[in-house]
N, C-alpha and C positions, 0 to 999 in steps of 0.2 A: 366857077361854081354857079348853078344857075339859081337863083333866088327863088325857094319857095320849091325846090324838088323835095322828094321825098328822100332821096339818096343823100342828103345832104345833115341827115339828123338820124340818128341811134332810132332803131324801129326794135321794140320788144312784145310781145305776145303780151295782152290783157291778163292778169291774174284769174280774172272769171270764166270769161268768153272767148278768150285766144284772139280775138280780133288785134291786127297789127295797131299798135299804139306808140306815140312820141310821148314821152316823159316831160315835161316844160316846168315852168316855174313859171309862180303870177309874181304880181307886184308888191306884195307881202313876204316874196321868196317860202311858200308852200307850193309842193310839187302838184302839177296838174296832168293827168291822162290827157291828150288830143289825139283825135280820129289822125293816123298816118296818112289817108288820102284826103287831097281837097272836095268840098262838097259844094254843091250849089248852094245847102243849108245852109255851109259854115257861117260862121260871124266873128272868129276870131284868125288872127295871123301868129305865127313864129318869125320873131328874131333872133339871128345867131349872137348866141355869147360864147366865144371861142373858149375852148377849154373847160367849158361849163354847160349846163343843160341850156337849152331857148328859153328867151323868155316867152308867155302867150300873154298878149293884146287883142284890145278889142278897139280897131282901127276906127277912126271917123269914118261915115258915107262917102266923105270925098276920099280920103286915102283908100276905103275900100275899093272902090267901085276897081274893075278888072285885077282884083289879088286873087289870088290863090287861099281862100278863107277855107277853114279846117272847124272843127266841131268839138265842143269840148265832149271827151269819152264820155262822163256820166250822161250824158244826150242822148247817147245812142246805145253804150251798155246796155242788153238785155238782164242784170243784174248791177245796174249803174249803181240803185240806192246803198247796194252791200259794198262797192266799190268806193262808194264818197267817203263811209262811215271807217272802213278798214283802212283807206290811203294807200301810199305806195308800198308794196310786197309786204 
């Protein structure tokens, strides 16, 4: 499995905008939209929790440097704000 592909994590259409989105969980275990592809912009990573959604992180500089960083969806939703406030489906 190569760490960090997109194949490697459940891809579902945004509610709003249809933009592909990964489902995660933060550290609070509340569910978070992330941008399915990595972005220059990004500033957060997925780790697998097998059996479970990813968690998203927001790696140190030194771990980041050469990751595959992803975007949290409210970021880039062109309806992000209705998206934070509604949550998941």
């Amino acid at each position: 499995m190569n760490s960090g592909s997109v194949s490697e994590y459940q891809i579902e259409p945004c509610p709003l905008c249809q933009a592909p989105i990964i489902w995660a969980v933060d550290d609070r275990a509340e569910s978070v939209p992330v941008d399915a592809e990595p972005s220059g912009a990004g500033t957060h990573s997925l780790r697998p929790m097998w059996g479970n959604p990813p968690r998203v992180v927001k790696p140190s500089p030194k771990l980041a440097f050469g990751a595959r960083l992803r975007q949290i969806h409210y970021e880039t939703c062109v309806k992000g704000k209705t998206l934070r406030k509604t949550g998941r489906r």
